[in-house]
SELOFI-964373 format. One record per residue (C-alpha): x, y, z. Coordinates in steps of 0.25 Angstrom, whole numbers, plus 2048, in hexadecimal, padded with zeros to 3 digits. Layout:
N
+-----+-----+-----+
!   u !   v !   w !
+-----+-----+-----+
!   X !   Y !   Z !
...
+-----+-----+-----+
% end
This chain:
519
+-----+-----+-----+
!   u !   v !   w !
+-----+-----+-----+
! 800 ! 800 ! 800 !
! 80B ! 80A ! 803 !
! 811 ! 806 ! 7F5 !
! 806 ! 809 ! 7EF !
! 803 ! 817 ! 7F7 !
! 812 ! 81C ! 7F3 !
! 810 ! 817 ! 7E4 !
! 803 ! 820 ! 7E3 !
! 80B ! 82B ! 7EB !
! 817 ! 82B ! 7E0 !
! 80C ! 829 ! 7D3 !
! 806 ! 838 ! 7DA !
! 811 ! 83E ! 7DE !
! 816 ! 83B ! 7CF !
! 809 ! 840 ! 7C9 !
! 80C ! 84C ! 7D3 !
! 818 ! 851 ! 7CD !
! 816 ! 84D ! 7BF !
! 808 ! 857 ! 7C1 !
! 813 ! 862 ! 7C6 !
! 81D ! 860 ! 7BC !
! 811 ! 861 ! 7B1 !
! 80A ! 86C ! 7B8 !
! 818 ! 874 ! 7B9 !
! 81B ! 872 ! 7AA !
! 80F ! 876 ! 7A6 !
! 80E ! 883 ! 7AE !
! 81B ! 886 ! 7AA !
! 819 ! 883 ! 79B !
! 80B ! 88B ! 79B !
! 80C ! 895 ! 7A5 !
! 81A ! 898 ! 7AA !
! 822 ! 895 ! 79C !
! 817 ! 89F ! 794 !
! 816 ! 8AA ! 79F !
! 827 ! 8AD ! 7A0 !
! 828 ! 8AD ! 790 !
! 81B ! 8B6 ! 78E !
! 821 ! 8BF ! 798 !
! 82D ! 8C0 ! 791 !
! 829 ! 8C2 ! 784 !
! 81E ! 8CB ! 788 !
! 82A ! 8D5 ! 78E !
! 82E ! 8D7 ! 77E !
! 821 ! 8D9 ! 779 !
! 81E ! 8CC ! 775 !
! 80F ! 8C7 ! 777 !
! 805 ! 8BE ! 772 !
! 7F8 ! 8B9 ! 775 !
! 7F3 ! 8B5 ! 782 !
! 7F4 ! 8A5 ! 785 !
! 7EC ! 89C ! 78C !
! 7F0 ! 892 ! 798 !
! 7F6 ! 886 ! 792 !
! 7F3 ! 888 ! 782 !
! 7FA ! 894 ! 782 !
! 7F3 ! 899 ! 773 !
! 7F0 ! 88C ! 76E !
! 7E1 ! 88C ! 76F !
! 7E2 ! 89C ! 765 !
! 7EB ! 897 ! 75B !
! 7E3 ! 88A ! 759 !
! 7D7 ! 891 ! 757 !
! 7DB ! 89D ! 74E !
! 7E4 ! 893 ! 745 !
! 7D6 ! 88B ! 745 !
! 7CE ! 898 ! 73F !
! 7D8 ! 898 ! 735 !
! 7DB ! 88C ! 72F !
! 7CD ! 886 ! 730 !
! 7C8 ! 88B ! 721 !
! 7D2 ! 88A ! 714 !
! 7D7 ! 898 ! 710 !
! 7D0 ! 895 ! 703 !
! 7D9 ! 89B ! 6F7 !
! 7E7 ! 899 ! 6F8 !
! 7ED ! 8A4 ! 701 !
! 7FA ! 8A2 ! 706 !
! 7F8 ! 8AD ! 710 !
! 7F7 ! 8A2 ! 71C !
! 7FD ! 8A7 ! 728 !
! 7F0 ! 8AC ! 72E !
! 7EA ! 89F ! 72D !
! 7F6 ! 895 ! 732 !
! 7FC ! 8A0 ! 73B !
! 7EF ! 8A9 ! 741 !
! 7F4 ! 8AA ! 74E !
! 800 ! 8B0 ! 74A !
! 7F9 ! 8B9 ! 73F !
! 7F1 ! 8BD ! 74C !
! 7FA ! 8BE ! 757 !
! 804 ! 8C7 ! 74F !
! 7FA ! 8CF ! 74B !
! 7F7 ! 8D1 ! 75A !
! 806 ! 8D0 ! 763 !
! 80F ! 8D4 ! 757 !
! 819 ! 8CB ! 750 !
! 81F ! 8C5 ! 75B !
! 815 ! 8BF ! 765 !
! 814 ! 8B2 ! 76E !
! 809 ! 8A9 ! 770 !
! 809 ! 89B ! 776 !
! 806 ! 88E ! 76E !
! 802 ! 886 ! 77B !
! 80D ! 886 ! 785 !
! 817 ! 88D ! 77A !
! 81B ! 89A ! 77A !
! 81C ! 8A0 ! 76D !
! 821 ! 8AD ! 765 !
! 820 ! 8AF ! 757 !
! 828 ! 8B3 ! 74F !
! 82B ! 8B9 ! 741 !
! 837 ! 8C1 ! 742 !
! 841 ! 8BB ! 736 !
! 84D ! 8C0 ! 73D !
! 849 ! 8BB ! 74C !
! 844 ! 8AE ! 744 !
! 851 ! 8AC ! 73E !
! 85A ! 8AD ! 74B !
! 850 ! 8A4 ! 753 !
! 853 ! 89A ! 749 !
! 861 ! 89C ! 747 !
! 86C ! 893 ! 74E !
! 86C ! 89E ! 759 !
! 861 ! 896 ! 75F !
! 861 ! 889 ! 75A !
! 861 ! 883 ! 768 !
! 85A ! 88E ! 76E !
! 84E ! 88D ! 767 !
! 844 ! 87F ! 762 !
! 839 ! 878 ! 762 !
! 832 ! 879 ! 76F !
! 82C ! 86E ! 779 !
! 81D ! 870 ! 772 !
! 821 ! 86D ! 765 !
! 82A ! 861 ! 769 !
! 81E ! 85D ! 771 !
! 815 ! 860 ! 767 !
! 81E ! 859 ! 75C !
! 822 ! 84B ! 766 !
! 819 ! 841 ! 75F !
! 81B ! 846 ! 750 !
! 82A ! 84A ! 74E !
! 82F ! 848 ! 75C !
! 83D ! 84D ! 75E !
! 843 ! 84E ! 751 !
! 84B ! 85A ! 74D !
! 83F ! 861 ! 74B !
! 83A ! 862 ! 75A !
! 84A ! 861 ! 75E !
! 850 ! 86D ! 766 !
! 85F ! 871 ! 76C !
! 86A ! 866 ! 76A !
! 861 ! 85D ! 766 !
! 85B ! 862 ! 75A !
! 86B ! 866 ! 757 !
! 86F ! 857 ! 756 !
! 861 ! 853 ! 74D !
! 865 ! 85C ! 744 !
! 873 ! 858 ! 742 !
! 86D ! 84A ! 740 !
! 862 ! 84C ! 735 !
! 869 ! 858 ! 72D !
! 872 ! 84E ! 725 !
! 864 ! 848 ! 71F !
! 862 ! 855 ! 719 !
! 86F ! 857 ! 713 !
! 870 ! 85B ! 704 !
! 877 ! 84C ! 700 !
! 86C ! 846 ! 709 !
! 861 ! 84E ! 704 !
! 866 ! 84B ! 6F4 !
! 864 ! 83C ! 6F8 !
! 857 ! 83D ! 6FA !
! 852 ! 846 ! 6ED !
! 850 ! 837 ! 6E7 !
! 845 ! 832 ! 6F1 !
! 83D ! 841 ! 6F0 !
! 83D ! 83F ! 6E1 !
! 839 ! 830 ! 6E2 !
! 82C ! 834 ! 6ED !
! 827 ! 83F ! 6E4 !
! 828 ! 838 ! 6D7 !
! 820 ! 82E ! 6DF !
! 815 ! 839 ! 6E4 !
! 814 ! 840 ! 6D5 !
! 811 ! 831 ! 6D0 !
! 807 ! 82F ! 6DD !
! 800 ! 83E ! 6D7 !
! 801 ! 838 ! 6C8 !
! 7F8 ! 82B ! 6CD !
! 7EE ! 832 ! 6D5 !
! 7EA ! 83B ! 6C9 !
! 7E9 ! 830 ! 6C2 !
! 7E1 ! 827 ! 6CB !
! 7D8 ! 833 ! 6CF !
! 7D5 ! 83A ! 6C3 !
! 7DA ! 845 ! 6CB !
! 7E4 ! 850 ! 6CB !
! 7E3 ! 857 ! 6D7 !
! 7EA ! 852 ! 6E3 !
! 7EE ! 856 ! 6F2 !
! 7FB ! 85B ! 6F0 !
! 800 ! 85A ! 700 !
! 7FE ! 84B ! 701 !
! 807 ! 847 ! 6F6 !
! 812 ! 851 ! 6FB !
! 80F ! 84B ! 707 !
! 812 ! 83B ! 705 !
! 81E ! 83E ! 6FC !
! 824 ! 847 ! 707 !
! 821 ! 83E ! 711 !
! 825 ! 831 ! 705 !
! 834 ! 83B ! 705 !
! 836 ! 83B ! 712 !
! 832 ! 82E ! 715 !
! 83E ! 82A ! 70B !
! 847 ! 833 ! 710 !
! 844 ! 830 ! 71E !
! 845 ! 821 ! 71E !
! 847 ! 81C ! 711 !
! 847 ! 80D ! 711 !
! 83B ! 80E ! 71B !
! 832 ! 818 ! 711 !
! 826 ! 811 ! 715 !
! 827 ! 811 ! 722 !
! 829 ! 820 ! 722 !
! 81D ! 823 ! 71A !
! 816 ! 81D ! 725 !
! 81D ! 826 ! 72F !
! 819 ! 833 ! 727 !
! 809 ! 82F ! 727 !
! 80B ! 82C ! 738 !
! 812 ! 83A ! 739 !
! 809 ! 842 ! 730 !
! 7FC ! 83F ! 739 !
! 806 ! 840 ! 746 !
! 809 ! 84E ! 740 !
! 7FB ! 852 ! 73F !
! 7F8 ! 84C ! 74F !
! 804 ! 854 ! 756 !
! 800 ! 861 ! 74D !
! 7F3 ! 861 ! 754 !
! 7FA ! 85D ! 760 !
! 802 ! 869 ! 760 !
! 7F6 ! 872 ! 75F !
! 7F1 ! 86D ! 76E !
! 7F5 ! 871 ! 77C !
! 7FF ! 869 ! 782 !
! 804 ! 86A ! 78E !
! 812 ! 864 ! 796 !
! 80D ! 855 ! 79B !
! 803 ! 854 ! 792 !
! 809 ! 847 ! 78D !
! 805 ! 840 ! 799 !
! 7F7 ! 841 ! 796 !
! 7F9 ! 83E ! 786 !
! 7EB ! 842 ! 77E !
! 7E6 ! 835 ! 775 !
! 7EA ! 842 ! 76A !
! 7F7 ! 840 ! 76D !
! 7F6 ! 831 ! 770 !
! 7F2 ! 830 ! 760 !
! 800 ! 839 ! 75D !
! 809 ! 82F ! 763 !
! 803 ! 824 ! 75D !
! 806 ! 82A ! 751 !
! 814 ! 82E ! 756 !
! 816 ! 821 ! 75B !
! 812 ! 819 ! 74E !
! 81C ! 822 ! 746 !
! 827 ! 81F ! 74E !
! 824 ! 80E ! 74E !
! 825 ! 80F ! 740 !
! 832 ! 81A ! 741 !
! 838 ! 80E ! 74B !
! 835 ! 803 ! 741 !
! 83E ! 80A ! 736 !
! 849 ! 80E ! 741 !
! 849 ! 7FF ! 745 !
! 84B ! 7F9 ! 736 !
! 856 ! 802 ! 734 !
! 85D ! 800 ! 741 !
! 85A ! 7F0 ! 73E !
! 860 ! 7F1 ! 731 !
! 86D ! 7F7 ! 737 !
! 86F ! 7EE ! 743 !
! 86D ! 7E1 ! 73A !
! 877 ! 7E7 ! 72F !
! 86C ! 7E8 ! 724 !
! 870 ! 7F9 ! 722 !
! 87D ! 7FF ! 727 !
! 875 ! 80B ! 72A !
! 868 ! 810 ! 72E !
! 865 ! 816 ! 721 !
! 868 ! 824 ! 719 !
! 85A ! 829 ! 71D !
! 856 ! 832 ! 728 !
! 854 ! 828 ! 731 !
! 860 ! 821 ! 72E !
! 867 ! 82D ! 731 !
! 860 ! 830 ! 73E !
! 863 ! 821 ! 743 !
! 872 ! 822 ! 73E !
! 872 ! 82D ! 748 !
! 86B ! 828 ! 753 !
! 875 ! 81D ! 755 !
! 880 ! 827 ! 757 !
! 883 ! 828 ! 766 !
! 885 ! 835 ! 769 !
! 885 ! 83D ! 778 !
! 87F ! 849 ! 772 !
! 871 ! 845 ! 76C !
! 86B ! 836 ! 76A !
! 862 ! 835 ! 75E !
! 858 ! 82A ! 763 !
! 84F ! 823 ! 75C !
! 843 ! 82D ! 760 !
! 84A ! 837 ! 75A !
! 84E ! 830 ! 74F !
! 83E ! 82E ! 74B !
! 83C ! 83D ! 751 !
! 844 ! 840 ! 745 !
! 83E ! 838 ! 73A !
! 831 ! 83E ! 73D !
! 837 ! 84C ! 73E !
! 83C ! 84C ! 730 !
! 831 ! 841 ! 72B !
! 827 ! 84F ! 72F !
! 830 ! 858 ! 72B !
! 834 ! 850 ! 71F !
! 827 ! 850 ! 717 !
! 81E ! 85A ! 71D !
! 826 ! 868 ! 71B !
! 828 ! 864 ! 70C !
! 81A ! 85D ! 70A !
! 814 ! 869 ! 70E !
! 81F ! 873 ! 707 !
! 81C ! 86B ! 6FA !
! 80C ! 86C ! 6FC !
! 80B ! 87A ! 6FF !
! 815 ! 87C ! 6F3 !
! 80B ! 874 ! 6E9 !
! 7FF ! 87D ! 6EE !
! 806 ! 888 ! 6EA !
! 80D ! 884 ! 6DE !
! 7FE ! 87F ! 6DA !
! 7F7 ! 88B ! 6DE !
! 803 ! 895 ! 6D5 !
! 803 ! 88D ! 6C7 !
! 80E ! 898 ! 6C3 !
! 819 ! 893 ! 6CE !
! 815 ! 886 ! 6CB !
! 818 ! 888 ! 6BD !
! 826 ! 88E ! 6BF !
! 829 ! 884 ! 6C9 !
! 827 ! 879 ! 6C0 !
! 82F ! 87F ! 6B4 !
! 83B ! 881 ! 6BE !
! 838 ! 871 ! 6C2 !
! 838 ! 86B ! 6B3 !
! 844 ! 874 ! 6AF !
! 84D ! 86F ! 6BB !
! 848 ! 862 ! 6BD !
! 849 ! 85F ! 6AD !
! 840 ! 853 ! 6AF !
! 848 ! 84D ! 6B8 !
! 845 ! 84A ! 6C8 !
! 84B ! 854 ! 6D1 !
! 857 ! 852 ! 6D7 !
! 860 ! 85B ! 6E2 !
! 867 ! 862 ! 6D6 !
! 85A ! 866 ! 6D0 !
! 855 ! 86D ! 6DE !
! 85D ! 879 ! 6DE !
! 857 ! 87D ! 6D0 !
! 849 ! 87C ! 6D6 !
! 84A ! 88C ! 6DB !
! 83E ! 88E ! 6D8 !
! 838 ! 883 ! 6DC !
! 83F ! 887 ! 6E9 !
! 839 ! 895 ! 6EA !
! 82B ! 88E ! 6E9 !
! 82D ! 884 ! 6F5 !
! 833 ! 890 ! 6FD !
! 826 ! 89A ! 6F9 !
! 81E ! 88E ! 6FE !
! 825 ! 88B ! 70B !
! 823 ! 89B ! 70C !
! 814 ! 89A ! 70B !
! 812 ! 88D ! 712 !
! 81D ! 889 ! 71C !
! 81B ! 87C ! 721 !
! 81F ! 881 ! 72F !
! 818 ! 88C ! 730 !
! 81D ! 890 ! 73F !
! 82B ! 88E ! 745 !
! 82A ! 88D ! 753 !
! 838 ! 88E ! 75E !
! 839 ! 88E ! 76C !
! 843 ! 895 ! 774 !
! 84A ! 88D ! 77E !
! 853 ! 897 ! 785 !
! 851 ! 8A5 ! 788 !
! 856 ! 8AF ! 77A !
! 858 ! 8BB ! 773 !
! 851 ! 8BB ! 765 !
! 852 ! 8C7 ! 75D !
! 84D ! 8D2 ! 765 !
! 844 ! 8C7 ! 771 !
! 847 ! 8C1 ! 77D !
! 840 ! 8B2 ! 77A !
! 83E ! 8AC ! 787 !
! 841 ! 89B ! 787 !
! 835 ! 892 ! 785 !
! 82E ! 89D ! 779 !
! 82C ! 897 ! 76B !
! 82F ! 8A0 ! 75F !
! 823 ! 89E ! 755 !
! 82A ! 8A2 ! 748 !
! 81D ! 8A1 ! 73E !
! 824 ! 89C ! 732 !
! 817 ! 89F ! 729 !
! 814 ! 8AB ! 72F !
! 824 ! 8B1 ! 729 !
! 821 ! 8A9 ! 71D !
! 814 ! 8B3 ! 719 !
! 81A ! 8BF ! 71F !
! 817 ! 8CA ! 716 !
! 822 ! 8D3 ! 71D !
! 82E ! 8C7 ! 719 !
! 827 ! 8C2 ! 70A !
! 81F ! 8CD ! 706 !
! 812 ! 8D0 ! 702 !
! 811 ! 8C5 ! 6FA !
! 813 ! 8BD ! 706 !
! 809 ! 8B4 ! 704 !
! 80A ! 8B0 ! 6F5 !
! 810 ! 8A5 ! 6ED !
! 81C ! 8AD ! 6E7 !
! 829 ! 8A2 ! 6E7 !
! 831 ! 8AE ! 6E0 !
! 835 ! 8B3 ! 6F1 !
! 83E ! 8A8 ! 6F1 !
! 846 ! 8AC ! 6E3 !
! 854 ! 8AD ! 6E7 !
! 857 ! 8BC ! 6ED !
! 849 ! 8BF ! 6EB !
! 847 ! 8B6 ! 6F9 !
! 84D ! 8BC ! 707 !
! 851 ! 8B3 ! 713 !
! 84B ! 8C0 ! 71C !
! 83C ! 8BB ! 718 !
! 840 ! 8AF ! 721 !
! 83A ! 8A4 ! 71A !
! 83B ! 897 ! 725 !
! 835 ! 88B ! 720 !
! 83F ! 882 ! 725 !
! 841 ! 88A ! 731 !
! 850 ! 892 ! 730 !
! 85E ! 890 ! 738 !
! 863 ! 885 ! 73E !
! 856 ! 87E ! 741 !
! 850 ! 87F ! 734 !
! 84B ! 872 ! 72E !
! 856 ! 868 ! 72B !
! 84D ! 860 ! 720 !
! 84A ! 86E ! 718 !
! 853 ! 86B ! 70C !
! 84D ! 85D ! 70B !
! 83F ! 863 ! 70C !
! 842 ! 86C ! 700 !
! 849 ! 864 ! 6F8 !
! 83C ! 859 ! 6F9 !
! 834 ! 864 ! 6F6 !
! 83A ! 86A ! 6E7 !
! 83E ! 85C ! 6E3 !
! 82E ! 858 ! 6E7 !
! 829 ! 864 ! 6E2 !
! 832 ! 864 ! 6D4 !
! 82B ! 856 ! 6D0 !
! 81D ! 85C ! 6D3 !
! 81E ! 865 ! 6CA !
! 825 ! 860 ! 6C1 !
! 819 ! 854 ! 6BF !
! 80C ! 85C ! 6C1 !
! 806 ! 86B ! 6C0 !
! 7FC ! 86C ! 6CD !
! 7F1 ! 877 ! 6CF !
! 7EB ! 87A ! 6DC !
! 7DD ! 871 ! 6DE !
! 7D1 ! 879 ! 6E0 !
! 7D0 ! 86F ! 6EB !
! 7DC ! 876 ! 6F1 !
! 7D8 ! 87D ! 701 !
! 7E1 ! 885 ! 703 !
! 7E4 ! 884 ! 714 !
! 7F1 ! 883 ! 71A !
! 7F2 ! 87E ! 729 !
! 7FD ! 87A ! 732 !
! 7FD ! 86C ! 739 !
! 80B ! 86E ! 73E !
! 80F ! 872 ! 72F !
! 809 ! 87B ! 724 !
! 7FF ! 874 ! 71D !
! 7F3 ! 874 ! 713 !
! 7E6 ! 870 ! 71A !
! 7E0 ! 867 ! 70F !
! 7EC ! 864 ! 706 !
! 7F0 ! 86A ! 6F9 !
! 7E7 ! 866 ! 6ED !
! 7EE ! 868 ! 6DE !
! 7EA ! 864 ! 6D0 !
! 7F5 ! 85C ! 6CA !
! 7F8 ! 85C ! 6BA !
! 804 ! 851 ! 6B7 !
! 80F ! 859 ! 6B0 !
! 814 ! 850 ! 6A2 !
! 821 ! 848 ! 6A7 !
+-----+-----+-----+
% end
């Protein structure tokens, strides 16, 4: 009997101080945290709206993005900054520029100034700055830890390790499989016109499953299939945790996980079963002696590294599948979405379309492109770029401060985000021009286009995105091939309404009517 009175003793003494611990944190998260860095910033005139207990201005932005992106904008307008950013529109109407708000628990300022932008995200503050306890919360059963969500030392060693898969030599080897999936997904367009009678087509989905074929390939080669299955897991995971990001959260809540969140890590867990079953055949080929290494792939690479033993930084096997899924998201959504947007617009400007093309057949001369025709491709260029201009897949670029510093002419207390709007600088009138808003690819003609308009994609300095060259590179070789096999108008089925689930993109796909182009 005394055993059992000091067991139920311990199990409520243990409940006692795990309530104080969560109790602390969150007062400290919600209350404490909030009050020192509103007062701090509030002293250089920075201000926002009011927040509530615990949501901080969730509950506002949720409602007026809701007003804004529940009807289509019905002629294409590229003028969208009012309808996937209102609360900025509104809020810097109302506190100026620069003003701070909270997203839950998160403190956050915005801001737009290009030469504060640029020494944030310089090497300055390269350990100073990164991605903040929300996101990688938000972010723990979709991309995990990868060099995404990585910060300090860490994210230092993850990029060491994947930069040499996006080397120029590396990157040339690959030309052969982006060449081979497209062919594939030109043939697959040819076949449904044939078998439907029809020419019009939902552009986004094709882009989609050849981006996500290309990655699949360059990912994990020999276990392609396998990987195609991973990107269908992590597309409907990417949709969950996007939602999920939305909602109050609050420290501990993981004790009392919501059947929600039960559904994303089933997901999460399925993913990395299938992740674990390629690991294993690698490493069994190895140990049996059937492969003197784990592949040239990605994966290869990253398991190559993970059996280094080093005092510095482990590379485990979680983060080893953290970073297949990082670059599996990465991989094929940001060009996916760069190559649909980019058809709308070639589709809805038949004249760029035409001009494009010409430049296509004259460098190409009927053959499939290869690394030397891509630098001749300057046009083509100047389209992608006028389109990552207008529809950013990233549309906000968010940094937490870590320690106490000076930026530009502020004091930014530790624990306040930067909220640099990527869009929002994008379609500023003051940096591009009255013409901010309209298709006009000649911006980026040689001198004609000036570094000061801060155009950020890809982010800039030393945490910019390691994959961009190989993002580019799909895109003209992709995008070369379209046109060269088929002229495309924009459907009168065509919505045009643009909305960001994580990324920039169109609400109810991209209809085009397709005319084969003779061989």
């Amino acid at each position: 009997m005394a055993i059992v009175t000091l067991l139920f003793r311990a199990f409520i003494f243990f409940f006692f101080v795990l309530f104080v611990r969560v109790a602390f944190t969150t007062i400290s998260c919600y209350w404490l945290t909030p009050r020192r860095i509103r007062k701090v910033m509030e002293k250089q005139g920075i201000r926002g709206p009011k927040p509530s207990f615990l949501v901080g201005n969730l509950k506002e932005m949720a409602s007026i993005i809701s007003k804004t992106t529940s009807s289509d904008m019905g002629s294409i307008n590229h003028d969208i900054v009012s309808r996937i950013l209102p609360h900025y529109i509104l809020w810097s109407k109302q506190y100026g520029k620069r003003f701070i708000y909270w997203n839950g628990s998160e403190p956050r300022m915005c801001l737009t100034e290009t030469e504060m932008i640029k020494e944030l995200l310089s090497s300055k503050y390269t350990h100073l700055s990164g991605k903040s306890w929300l996101q990688q919360q938000n972010s723990k059963h979709f991309i995990g830890r990868g060099l995404l969500m990585a910060n300090g030392e860490d994210w230092v060693h993850q990029r060491h390790i994947v930069a040499p898969a996006f080397m120029a030599d590396k990157l040339k080897s690959q030309v052969g499989f982006m060449v081979e999936c497209t062919r594939e997904m030109i043939q697959s367009l040819n076949d449904h016109m044939v078998e439907s009678g029809q020419n019009e087509v939902e552009i986004g989905e094709y882009l989609t499953r050849l981006t996500g074929d290309i990655i699949s390939r360059t990912e994990f080669d020999s276990s392609y299939e396998k990987g195609k299955q991973i990107f269908q897991l992590l597309t409907s995971l990417q949709h969950l945790c996007a939602k999920a990001s939305s909602q109050f959260c609050f420290p501990g809540s993981r004790l009392f996980p919501s059947k929600y969140n039960r559904d994303i890590k089933s997901l999460k867990t399925e993913v990395e079963r299938l992740l674990m079953e390629i690991i294993q055949s690698r490493e069994d080929c190895v140990e049996i002696g059937r492969g003197a290494s784990y592949g040239n792939d990605l994966l290869g690479m990253l398991l190559t590294e993970s059996q280094k033993k080093r005092a510095d930084f482990s590379l485990t096997l979680q983060l080893v599948m953290d970073e297949c899924k990082t670059f599996f998201f990465a991989g094929h959504e940001t060009t996916a979405l760069l190559l649909t947007w980019t058809v709308m617009l070639l589709a809805s400007n038949p004249s760029w379309q035409e001009k494009a093309r010409a430049e296509v057949l004259q460098v190409l001369e009927g053959k499939s492109p290869s690394t030397d025709h891509l630098p001749k491709l300057t046009l083509l260029n100047m389209i992608l770029n006028e389109s990552l201009r207008l529809y950013p897949p990233a549309t906000l670029l968010p940094r937490m401060v870590f320690e106490d510093i000076k930026l530009g002419d502020l004091n930014i207390p530790k624990g306040l985000s930067i909220w640099i709007p990527v869009i929002a600088i994008h379609h500023s009138e003051e940096l591009w021009g009255k013409d901010v808003n309209e298709f006009n690819p000649e911006r980026f003609a040689g001198k004609a286009f000036s570094s000061g308009r801060h155009f950020i994609p890809f982010a800039s300095g030393p945490r910019n995105c390691v994959g961009q060259s190989f993002a580019t590179m799909e895109a003209k070789i992709i995008l070369a091939m379209f046109l060269s096999r088929f002229s495309f108008t924009i459907s009168e089925n065509y919505r045009h309404a643009p909305i960001n689930i994580l990324t920039l993109k169109p609400k109810h796909g991209v209809q085009i009517n397709l005319k084969p182009l003779n061989p």
